[in-house]
C-alpha positions in Angstrom: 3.1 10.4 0.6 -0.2 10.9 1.4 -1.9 12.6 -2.2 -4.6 16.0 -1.2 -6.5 16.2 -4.3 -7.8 13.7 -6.8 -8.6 13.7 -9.9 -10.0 10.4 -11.4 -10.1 8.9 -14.9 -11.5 5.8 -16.3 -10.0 3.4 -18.9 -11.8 1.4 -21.6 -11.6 -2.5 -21.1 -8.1 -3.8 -21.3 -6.4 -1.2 -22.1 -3.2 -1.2 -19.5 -0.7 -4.3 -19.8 0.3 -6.3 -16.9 2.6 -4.6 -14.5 5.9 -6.2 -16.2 5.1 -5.0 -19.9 3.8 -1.3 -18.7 6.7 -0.6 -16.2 8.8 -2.0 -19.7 6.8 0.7 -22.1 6.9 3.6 -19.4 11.2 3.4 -19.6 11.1 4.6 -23.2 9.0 7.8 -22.0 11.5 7.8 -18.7 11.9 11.7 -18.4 14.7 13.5 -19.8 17.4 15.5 -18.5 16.2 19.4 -19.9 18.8 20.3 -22.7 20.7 23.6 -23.0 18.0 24.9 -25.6 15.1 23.8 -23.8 12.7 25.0 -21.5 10.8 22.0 -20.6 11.0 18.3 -20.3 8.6 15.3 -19.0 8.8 12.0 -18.7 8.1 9.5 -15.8 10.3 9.4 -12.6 11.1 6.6 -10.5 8.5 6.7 -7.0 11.4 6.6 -4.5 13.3 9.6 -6.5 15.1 10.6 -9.4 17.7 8.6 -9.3 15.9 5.2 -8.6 15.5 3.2 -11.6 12.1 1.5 -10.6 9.0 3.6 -12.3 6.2 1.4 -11.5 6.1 -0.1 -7.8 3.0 -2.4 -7.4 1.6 -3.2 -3.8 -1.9 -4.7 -3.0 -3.1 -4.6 -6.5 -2.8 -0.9 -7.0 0.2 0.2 -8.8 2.3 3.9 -7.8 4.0 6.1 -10.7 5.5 9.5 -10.6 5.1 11.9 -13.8 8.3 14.1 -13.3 8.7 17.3 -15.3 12.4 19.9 -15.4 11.9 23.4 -16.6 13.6 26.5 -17.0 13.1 29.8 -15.4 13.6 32.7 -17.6 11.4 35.4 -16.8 10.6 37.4 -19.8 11.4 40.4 -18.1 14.9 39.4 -18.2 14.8 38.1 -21.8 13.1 42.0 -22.5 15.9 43.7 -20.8 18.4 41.9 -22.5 16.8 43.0 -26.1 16.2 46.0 -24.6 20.3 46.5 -24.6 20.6 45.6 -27.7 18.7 47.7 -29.2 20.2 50.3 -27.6 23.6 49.2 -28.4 22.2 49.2 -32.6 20.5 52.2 -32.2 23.7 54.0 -31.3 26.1 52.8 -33.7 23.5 53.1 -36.5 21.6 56.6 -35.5 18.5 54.6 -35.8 16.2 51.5 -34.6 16.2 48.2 -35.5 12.9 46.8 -37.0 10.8 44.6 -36.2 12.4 41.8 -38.0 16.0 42.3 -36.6 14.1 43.1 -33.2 12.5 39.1 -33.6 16.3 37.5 -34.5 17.5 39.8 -31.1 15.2 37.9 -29.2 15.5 34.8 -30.7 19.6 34.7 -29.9 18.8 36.2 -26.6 17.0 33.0 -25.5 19.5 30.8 -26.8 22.2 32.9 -25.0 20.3 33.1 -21.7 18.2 29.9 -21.9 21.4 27.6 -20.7 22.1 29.4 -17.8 18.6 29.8 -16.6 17.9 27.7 -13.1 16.0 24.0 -13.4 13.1 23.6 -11.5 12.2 19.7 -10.8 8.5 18.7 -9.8 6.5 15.9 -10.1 3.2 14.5 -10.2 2.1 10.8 -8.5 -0.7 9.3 -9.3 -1.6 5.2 -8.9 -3.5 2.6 -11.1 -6.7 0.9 -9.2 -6.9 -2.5 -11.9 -9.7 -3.2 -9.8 -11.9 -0.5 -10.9 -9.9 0.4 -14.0 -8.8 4.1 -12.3 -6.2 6.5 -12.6 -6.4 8.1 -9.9 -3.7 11.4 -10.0 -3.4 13.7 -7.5 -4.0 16.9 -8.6 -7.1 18.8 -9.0 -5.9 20.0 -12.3 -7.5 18.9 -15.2 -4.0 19.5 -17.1 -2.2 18.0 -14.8 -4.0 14.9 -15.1 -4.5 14.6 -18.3 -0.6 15.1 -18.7 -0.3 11.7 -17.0 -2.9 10.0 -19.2 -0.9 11.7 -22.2 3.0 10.2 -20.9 0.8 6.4 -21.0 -0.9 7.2 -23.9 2.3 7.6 -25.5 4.2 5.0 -23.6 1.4 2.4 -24.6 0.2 3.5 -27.8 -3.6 3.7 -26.7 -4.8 4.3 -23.3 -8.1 5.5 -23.9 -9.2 7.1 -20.2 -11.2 9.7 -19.9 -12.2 11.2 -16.6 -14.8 9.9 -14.8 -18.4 10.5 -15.4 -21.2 9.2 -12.9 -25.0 8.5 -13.8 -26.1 11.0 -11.0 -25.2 14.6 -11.1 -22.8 15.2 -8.3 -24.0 18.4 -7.9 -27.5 17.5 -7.8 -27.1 14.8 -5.2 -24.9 16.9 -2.9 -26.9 19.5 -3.1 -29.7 17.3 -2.0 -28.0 16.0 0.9 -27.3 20.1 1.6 -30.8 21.2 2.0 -31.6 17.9 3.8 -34.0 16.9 1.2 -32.1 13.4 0.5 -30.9 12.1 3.9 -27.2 11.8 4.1 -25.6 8.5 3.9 -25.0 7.3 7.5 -21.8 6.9 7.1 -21.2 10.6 5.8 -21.3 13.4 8.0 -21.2 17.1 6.6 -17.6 18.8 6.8 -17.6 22.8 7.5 -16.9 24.1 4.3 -19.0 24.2 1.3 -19.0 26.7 -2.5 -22.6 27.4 -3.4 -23.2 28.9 -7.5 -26.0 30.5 -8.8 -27.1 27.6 -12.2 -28.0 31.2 -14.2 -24.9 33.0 -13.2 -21.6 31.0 -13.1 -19.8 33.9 -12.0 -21.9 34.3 -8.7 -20.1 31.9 -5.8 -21.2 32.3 -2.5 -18.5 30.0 -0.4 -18.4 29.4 3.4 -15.2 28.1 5.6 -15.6 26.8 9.3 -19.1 27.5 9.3 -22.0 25.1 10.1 -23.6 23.9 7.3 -26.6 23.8 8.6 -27.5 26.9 9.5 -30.3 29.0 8.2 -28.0 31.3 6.0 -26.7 28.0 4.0 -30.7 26.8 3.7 -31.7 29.8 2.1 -29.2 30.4 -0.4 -30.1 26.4 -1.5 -34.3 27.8 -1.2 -32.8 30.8 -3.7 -31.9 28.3 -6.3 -28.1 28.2 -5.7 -26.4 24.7 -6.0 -23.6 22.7 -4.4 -20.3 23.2 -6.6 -18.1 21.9 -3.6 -19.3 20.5 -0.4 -16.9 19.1 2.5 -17.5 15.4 4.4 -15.6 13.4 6.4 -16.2 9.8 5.2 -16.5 7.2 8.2 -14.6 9.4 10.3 -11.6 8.0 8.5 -11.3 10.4 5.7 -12.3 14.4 5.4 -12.5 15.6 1.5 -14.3 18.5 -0.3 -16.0 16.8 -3.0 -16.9 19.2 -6.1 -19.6 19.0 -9.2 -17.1 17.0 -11.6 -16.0 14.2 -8.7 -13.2 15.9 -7.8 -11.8 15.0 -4.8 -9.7 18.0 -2.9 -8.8 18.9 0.6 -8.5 14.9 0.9 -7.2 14.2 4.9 -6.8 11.0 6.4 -8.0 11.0 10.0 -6.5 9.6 13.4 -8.3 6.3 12.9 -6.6 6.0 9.9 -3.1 7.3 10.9 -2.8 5.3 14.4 -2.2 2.0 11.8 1.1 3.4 10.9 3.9 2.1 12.8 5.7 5.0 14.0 9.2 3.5 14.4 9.4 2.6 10.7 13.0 3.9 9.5 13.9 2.9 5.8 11.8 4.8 3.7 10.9 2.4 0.8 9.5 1.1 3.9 7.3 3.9 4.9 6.3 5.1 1.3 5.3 0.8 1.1 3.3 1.7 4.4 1.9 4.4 3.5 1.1 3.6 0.1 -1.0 0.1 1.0 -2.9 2.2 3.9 -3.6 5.0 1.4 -4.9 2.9 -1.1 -7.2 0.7 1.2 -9.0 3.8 2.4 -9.4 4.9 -0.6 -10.8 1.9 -2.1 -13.7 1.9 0.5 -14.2 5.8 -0.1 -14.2 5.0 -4.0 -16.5 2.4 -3.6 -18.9 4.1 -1.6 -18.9 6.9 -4.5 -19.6 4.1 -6.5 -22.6 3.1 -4.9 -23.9 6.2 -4.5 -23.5 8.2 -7.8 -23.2 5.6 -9.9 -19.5 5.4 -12.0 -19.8 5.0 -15.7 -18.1 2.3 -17.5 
């Protein structure tokens, strides 16, 4: 369960319970089953799978939850052709169409003929608590997504006022900086080989390279041009490769062999592994989150 794209959000003071009284407040948002007549559903989901009953599983000081969400898939096309027949069906008993009002009740009773035998599509969302560093740190790159986690607390809790996170220095300033070499880059950052360039004047114009050398000539000119970082790839302490983008998004996050050789391979049960994985994930992170701290400066 390693997460690929982070999005990170910051909470006021004390605003999340000890681990006992939140796991007790997320059960009343637990996520439930989608009904006949409805298309969606949300609620939290237990880590180790739907049909576990644990929803908050602390390890190390950070703390794991799943977001889980059930919806049905009825294409509109098929809700259409069913209306569609109808229609027809009126139109030819009657010698004329139905209006617009009938037309509206014909949908309306297709969906709640159709609706309960659509397919359910389960998915969810993980994301973790950092207490340390009062974080939420959800992985997605999806400022929805995210904030659909910080809504299921919000509501499980009563207040949970996080917001996502804001730093003192402009990320895209600084990476930009460290781009066209005129900050030197941490030593313990090296530059990736991707990176999104955008014109300040003209957010429409994104000039993006893949596998390509950062520093090459072409890159330097566009930056002497006045473009600026939007996304820029670095491998942190050759433990961790990410694509870090203007808002402190983390995306593309990989964790490296140094990182993965401290997993023991002939681990079988898998609360065991997602335990293993989880504390090793978390650690790195930590350092990496730190580091970002240090350099552009976390509010709050």
């Amino acid at each position: 369960m390693w997460f690929k794209n982070l999005s990170l959000l910051r909470w006021e003071g004390d605003a999340v319970p000890a681990a006992g009284e939140l796991a007790e407040a997320m059960a009343s948002r637990r996520r439930p089953p989608c009904g006949p007549l409805e298309s969606f559903s949300m609620g939290f989901v237990s880590p180790f799978g739907p049909e576990q009953e644990e929803l908050l599983h602390g390890l190390a000081g950070f703390e794991l939850l799943n977001l889980g969400q059930e919806k049905r898939i009825l294409p509109p096309a098929v809700v259409a052709e069913h209306v569609h027949a109808q229609v027809q069906a009126i139109e030819s008993e009657t010698g004329r169409p139905p209006g617009k009002r009938r037309r509206r009740e014909l949908a309306e009773q297709a969906m709640s003929e159709l609706l309960p035998k659509a397919f359910v599509v389960r998915s969810s969302t993980s994301a973790y608590l950092d207490r340390q560093r009062r974080l939420l740190v959800v992985d997605s790159g999806s400022d929805k997504t995210a904030e659909a986690v910080a809504h299921e607390l919000r509501e499980a809790l009563g207040s949970f006022p996080a917001k996502p996170l804001t730093t003192q220095t402009d990320p895209s300033a600084l990476l930009t900086a460290w781009l066209a070499g005129e900050e030197p880059l941490p030593a313990d950052f090296e530059l990736g080989e991707e990176c999104e360039l955008r014109d300040p004047a003209d957010t429409h114009t994104v000039i993006g390279a893949r596998g390509h050398d950062l520093e090459a000539e072409e890159i330097r000119e566009h930056l002497r041009n006045g473009k600026v970082v939007n996304r820029l790839g670095l491998v942190y302490d050759q433990r961790i490769s990410v694509v870090i983008d203007a808002q402190l998004k983390l995306r593309k996050l990989k964790f490296l062999d140094l990182v993965l050789e401290k997993l023991d391979s002939d681990r079988q049960e898998a609360a065991a592994e997602l335990d293993a994985r989880f504390a090793l994930m978390t650690h790195e992170l930590a350092r990496l989150f730190g580091r970002l701290d240090e350099l552009f400066g976390f509010d709050g």
